[in-house]
C-alpha positions in Angstrom: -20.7 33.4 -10.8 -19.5 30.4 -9.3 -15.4 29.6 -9.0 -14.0 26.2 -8.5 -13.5 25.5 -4.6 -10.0 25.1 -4.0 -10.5 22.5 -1.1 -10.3 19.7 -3.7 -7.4 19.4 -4.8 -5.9 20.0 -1.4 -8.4 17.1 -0.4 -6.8 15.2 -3.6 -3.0 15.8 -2.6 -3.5 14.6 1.1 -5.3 11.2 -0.2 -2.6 10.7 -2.7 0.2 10.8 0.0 -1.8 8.6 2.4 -1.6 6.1 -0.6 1.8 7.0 -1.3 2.6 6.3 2.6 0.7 2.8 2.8 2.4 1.8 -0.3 6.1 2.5 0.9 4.2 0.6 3.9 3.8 -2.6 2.0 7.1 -2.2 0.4 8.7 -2.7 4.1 6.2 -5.0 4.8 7.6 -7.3 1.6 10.9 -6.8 2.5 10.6 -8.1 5.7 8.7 -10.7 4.5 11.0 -11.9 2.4 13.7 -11.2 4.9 12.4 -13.7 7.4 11.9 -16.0 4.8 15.3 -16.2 3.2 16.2 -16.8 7.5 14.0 -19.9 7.7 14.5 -21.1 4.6 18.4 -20.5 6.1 17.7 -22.2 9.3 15.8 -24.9 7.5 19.3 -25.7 5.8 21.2 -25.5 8.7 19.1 -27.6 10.7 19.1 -30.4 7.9 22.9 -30.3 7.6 23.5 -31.3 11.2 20.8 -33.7 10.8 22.5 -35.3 8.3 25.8 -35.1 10.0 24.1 -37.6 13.1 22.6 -39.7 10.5 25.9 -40.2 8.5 27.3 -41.3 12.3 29.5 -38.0 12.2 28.7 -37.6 15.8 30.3 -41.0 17.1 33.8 -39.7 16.1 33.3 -36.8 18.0 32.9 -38.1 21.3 29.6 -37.9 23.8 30.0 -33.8 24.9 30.6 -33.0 21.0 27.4 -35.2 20.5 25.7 -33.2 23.2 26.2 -29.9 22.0 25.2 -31.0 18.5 21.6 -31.7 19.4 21.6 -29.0 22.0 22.2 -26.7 18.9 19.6 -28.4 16.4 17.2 -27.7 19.3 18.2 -24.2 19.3 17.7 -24.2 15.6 14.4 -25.6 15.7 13.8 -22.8 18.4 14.5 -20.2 16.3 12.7 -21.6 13.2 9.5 -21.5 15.2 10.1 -17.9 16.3 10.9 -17.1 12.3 8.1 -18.7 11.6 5.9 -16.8 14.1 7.7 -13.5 12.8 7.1 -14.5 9.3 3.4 -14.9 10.2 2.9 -11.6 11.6 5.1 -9.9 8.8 2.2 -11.1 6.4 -0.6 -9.6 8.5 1.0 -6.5 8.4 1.4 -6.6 5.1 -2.0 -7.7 4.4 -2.8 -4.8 7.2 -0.6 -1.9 4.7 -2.2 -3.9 1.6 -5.9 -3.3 2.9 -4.7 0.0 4.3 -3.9 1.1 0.7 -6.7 0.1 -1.0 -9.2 2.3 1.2 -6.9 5.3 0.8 -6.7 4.6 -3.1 -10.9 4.1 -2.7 -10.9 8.2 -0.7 -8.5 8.9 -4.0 -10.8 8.0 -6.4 -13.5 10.1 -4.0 -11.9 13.3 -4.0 -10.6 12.9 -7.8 -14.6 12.2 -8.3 -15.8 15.2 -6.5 -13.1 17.7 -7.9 -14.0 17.1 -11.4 -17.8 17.0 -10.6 -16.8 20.6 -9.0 -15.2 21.4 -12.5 -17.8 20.0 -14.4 -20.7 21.9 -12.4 -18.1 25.3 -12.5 -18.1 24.7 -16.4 -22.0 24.3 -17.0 -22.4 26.9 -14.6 -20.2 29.6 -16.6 -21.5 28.3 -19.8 -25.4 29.1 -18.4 -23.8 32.3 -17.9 -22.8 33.1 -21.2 -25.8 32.0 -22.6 -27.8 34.3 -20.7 -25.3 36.7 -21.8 -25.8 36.1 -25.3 -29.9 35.7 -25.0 -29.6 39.1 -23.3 -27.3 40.2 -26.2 -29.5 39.0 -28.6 -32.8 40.4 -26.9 -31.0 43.7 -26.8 -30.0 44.1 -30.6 -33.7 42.7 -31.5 -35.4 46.0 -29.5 -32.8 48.2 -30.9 -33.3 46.7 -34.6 -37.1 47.1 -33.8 -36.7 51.2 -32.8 -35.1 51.7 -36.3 
């Protein structure tokens, strides 16, 4: 008689920690997403502040180095948005990377979850064919012996 193969849910457990793994995968992913994002959205402020600053004529009062070092900083700023912004970019492909990455593992999930109960189902119909026979043979049995009375 046939047993239920015990590779399954072995197969089963190691699928459900790969999507386990590219889900805590994404959940970096989106915190670092949103990590870079609070930055520019930081550095955007900054940036606008000492704009405003030079536009309100802050920077006459301060003299011609002070005025200097003001735009040599808003350049630095706008440096460092673009490399935040770059990050930022590449933050999202790796989460669209982990997202993709999760839905094929959760797809081999749904495989092995498919095949183990279709190995349960087959075990099943396979002891239940059994037991019929059993019970035709049974049957056939007490029908001779009734007969020899």
């Amino acid at each position: 008689m046939r047993q239920i193969r015990t590779c399954w849910p072995v197969l089963v457990k190691k699928t459900q920690d790969a999507v386990n793994e590219a889900q805590t995968e994404i959940g970096q992913a989106l915190a670092r997403v949103d990590q870079l994002e609070a930055s520019h959205e930081r550095l955007c402020r900054l940036y606008d502040e000492y704009r405003l600053q030079e536009q309100a004529g802050q920077v006459s009062v301060m003299g011609m180095q002070a005025s200097m070092n003001q735009r040599q900083f808003m350049a630095q700023l706008l440096n460092l948005q673009q490399r935040v912004v770059l990050d930022l970019s590449r933050a999202r492909e790796q989460l669209a990377l982990a997202r993709k990455k999760r839905s094929m593992a959760e797809i081999e999930l749904h495989k092995m979850k498919s095949m183990e109960e279709q190995d349960v189902k087959a075990v099943a119909l396979d002891q239940q064919r059994h037991e019929q026979k059993r019970m035709d043979e049974l049957g056939v049995r007490q029908f001779n012996l009734s007969m020899q009375r």
